[in-house]
N, C-alpha and C positions, 0 to 999 in steps of 0.2 A: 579367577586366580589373579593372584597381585602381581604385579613387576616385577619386584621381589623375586617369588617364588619360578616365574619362568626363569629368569636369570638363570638362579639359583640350580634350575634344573638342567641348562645347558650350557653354562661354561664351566670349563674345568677348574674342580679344587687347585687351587693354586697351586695403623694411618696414622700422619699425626696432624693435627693442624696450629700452623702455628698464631701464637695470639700477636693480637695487630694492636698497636700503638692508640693506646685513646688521643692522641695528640700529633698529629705530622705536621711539620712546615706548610702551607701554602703551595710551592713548587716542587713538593716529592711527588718523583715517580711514580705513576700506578705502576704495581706491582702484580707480576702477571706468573703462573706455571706452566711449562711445558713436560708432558711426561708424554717417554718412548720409549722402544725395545732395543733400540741401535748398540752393540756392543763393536769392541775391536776399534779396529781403524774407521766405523764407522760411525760411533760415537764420536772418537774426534775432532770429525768433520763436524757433527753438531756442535758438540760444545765450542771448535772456530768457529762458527758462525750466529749463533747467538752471543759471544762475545765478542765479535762484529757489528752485530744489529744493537748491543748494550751502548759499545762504546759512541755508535755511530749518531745517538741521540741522546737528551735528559729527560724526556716524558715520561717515557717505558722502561720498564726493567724486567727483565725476562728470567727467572729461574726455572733449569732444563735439569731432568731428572730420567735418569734410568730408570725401569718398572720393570724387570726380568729381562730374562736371556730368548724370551721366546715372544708374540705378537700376543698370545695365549694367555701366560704372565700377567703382562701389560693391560689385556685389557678388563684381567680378573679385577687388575690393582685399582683400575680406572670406577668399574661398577662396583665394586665393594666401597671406595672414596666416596662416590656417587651417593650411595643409600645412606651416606651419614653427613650431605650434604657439605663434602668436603672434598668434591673432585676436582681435578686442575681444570686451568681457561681452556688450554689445548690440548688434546691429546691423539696421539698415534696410534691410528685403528686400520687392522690389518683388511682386506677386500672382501674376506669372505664374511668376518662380522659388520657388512654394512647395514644387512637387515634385523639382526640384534639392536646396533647401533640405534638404529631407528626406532626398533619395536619398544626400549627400555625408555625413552623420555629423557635420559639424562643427556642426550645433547641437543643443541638450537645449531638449525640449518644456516650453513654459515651463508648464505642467500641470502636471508633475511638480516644478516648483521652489515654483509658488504654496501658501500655507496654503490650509487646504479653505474656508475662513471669504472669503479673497481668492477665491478661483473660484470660490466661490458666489453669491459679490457680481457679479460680472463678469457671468456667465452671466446672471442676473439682470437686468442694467444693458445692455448691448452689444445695440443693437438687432439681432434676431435671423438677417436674411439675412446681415450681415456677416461674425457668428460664424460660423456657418456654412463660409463660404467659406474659415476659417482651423481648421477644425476635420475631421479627419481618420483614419477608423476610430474614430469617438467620442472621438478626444482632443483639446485644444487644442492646439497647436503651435506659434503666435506669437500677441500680442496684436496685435490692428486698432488701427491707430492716422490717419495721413493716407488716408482716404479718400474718393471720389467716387463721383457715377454722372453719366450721359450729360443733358443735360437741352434743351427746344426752348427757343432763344430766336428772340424775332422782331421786327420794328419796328414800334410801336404809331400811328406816324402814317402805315406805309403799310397798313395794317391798315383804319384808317379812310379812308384815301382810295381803298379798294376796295369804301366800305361794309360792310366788315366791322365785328364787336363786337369791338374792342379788349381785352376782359376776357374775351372767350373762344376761347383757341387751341384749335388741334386736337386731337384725343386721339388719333383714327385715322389710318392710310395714308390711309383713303377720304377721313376728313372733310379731309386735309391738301389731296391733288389736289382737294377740290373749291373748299379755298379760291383753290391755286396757280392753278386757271383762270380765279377774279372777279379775283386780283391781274395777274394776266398780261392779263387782257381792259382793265380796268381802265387799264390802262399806269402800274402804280401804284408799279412793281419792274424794273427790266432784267430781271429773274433770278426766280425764287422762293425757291430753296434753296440754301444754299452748302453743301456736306455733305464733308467731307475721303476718301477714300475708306480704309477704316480696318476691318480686322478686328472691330475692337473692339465695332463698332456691330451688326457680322454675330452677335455672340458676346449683345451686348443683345436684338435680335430674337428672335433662339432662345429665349432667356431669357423673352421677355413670352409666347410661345406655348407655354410651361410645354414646351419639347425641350430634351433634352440634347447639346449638343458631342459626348458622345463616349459610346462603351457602358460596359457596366457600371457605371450609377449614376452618369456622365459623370466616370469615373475614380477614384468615391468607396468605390464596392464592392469594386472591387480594380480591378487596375491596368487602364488604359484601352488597350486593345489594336487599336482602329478606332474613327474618327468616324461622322458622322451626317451628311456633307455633302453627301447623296445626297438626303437624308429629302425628306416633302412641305415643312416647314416651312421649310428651309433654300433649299427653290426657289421656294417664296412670297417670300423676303426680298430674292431677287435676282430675280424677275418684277418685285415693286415698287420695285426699283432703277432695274431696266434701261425702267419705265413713266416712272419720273420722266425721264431723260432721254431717252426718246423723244420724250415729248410738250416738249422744250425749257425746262422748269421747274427740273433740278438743275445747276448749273454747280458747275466744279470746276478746280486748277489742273491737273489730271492725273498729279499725283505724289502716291506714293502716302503717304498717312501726313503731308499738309501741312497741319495742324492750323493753324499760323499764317498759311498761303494763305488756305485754308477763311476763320477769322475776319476778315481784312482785305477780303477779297471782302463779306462783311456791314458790316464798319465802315463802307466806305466806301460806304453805301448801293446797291449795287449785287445784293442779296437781300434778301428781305421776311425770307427764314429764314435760324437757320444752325443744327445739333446739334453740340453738345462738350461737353467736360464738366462737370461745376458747380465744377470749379476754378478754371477761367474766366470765372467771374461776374464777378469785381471787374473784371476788363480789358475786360472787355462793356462795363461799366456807364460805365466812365471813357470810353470808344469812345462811346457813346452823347452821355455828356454834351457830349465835344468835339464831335460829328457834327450835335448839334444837334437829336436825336430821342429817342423815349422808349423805355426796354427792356420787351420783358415776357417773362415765362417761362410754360412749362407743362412737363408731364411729357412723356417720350418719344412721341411716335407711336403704337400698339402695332395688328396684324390687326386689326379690326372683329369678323370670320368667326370669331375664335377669344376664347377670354375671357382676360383679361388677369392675365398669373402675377406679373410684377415684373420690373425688371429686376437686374443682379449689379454687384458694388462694384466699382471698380477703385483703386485705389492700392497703399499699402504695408503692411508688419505692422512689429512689433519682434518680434528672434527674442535669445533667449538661445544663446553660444557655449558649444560644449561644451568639459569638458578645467580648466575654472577651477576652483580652489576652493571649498570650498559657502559659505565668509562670502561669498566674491565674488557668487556664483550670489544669494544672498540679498538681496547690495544689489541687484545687478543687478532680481530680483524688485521689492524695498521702490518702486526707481526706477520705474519700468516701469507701475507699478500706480497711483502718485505721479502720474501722467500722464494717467490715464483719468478723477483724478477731476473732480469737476462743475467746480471753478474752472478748473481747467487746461486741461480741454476746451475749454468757453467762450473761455477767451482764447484758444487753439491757434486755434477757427473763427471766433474774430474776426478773427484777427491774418493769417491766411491763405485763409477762404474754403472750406478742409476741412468736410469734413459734422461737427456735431457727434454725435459716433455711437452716445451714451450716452443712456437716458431720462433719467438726472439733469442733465445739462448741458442737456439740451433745455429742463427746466422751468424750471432758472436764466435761459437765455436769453428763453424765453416771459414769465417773471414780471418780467424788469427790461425789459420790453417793443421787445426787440432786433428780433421779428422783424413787430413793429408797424410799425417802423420800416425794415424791411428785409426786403420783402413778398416778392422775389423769393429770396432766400437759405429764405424759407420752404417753397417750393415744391421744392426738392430735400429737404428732411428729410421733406415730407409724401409722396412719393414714395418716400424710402429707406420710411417707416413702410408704408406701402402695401403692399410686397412681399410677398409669400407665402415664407416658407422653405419651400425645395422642394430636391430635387437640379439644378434646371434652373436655380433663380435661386445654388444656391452657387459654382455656377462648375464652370467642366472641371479638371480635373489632368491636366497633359499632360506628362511630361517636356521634350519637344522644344516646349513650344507658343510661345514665342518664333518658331521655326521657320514652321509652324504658321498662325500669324494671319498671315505675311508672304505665305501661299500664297494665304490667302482673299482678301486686299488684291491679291494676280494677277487673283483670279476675277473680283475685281467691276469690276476695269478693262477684264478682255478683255470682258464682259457689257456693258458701257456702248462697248465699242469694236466692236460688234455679233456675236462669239461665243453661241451660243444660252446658256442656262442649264444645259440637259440636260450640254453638252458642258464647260463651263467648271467647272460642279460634280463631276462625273466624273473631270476630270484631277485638280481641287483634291483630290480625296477620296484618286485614285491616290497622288499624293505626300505627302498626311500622314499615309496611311498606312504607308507607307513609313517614312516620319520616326519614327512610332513603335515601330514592327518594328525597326527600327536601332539605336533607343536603349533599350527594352527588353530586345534580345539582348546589351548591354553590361554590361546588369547581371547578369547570369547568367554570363559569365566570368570 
């Protein structure tokens, strides 16, 4: 089967090119596109800063395009461009389409476009589970750019009105339920934990208990031909699921994937906790201020019983398109790289609330005393630092895993809707493996 048609078969239903001058000056700019999903205040922040990097040189000229509201969108826009050989230089491609990314040909490993001097610095610089997780058979393949991980926030004055130490959240499952039972006793909280029910957090867990997703090196060895959703660890994460809501402590809206249910259920005092991800600091923080109470953060949860691995990034990378020109490939590069460094960083995780993902951005921000000032923001970077590079904290490669995560977000609804573990992990495993049996055998015709 063709490129084409796998595509076609797994990304979700949802160009123009413009014509070039038979004649440019001698010193006009290459002219280069960047297409992303960033809306809101986070667009902003891009279109400042490529209209930073425009004015900041005459070589390059960089035109930055919106592609939908969704990563989904974006990267329909990107492989439909693609197939009519019209996709942009750079484009914004979400974590879990890195093996898409890869399997379709439309983009060139931005490895093999960087100077060895540029990927030296990188590797160097790029705090190292992230790289990782965009690194592939030992080569780079997109640069990390908006990234997160998961992190616990909690309400620090209902914290204290259960007697608890306000300055010290949980680390554990264990230590969590035993606060959720003084807060609940307490009558300190309606709720304890607002928790969205969300693959993603399934994929974190695995991660702090040093398991992989999926075999073969959780996809990194070579290609991932069955999960691990059988394992002990993976029925540890939904034993302590399905305890938190037994014992009445995790409320939820029951849909699945409702990150902005989840959070409102917290806003509105109605949980002592909530987990999402440290993208959502600032909107925490602003919820707080209005609500009337104090934020605090800590790191994820992780088993007690098992020692603690790290957890795995989530956001996006920049990928270079293939098929362009090498002056183009090269701005594209010059840009790309223009991005990562310390000023840029810096202001990208100001401006947005993104992990700053580089040690040198971190020390700019430490030394003009950001994160003095901005104690909980510090608490997701001390946490990305934390990580162990492992194959469990780089993440899975899954073709279908879009697919995939929606099966696990089944498991743990039927599991909290009193399905055993045994049985609801068993079907989950059935059909992702399936999933990838389907989309494996696609490649091969």
């Amino acid at each position: 089967m063709s490129k084409r048609k796998l595509i076609a078969l797994f990304l979700v239903v949802g160009l123009c090119a413009m014509a070039i001058p038979s004649f440019q000056p001698a010193h006009a700019a290459v002219e280069i596109t960047f297409w992303h999903a960033m809306t809101g205040n986070n667009q902003n922040i891009v279109t400042a800063l490529v209209d930073k990097f425009n004015a900041s040189q005459s070589d390059i000229h960089v035109t930055e395009q919106n592609k939908g509201s969704s990563y989904n969108d974006e990267l329909n826009a990107v492989i439909a461009a693609s197939q009519q050989q019209q996709g942009p230089n750079v484009a914004q491609i979400f974590d879990l389409g890195t093996p898409l990314a890869i399997d379709s040909g439309f983009f060139t490993p931005v490895e093999s476009i960087l100077s060895a001097d540029q990927l030296a610095k990188i590797k160097d610089d790029v705090a190292a589970p992230i790289l990782s997780y965009f690194t592939v058979g030992g080569k780079l393949y997109s640069l990390p750019w908006n990234n997160s991980n998961p992190l616990l926030y909690y309400n620090k004055d209902m914290f204290k009105a259960a007697g608890l130490d306000e300055n010290k959240p949980p680390a554990t499952w264990q230590e969590l339920e035993e606060d959720c039972a003084k807060i609940m006793a307490a009558n300190a909280a309606p709720n304890c934990i607002s928790m969205q029910i969300y693959g993603w957090f399934f994929e974190q867990w695995m991660a702090l208990q040093g398991a992989e997703l999926a075999n073969n090196g959780n996809g990194r060895a070579d290609r991932a031909t069955e999960t691990n959703l059988t394992s002990d660890a993976a029925k540890n994460i939904l034993s302590f699921w399905k305890d938190l809501s037994d014992k009445g402590y995790w409320i939820s809206t029951g849909k699945l994937e409702d990150g902005n249910g989840a959070k409102q259920i917290f806003a509105s005092k109605q949980a002592a906790f909530v987990i999402d991800s440290t993208g959502s600091l600032r909107g925490l923080t602003q919820n707080a201020k209005d609500g009337g109470f104090e934020l605090g953060t800590g790191f994820m949860p992780a088993n007690a019983d098992i020692e603690r691995v790290g957890v795995i990034i989530g956001g996006a990378s920049l990928w270079i398109g293939a098929g362009h020109p090498d002056e183009q490939n090269q701005a594209a590069a010059t840009f790309v790289n223009w991005l990562l460094q310390p000023e840029q960083m810096a202001e990208w995780h100001k401006g947005t609330g993104y992990l700053p993902i580089t040690k040198s951005a971190q020390a700019v921000l430490e030394s003009d005393g950001w994160f003095k000032d901005n104690p909980n923001l510090k608490t997701a970077v001390d946490q990305l630092n934390a990580a162990q590079a492992t194959s469990a904290t780089a993440g899975a490669l899954m073709g279908p895993f879009p697919q995939i995560r929606t099966i696990v977000d089944q498991a743990i609804q039927a599991v909290t809707s009193g399905t055993s573990v045994d049985d609801a992990l068993t079907e989950a495993k059935t059909q992702a493996d399936a999933a990838l049996a389907d989309y494996n055998s696609r490649l091969t015709k």
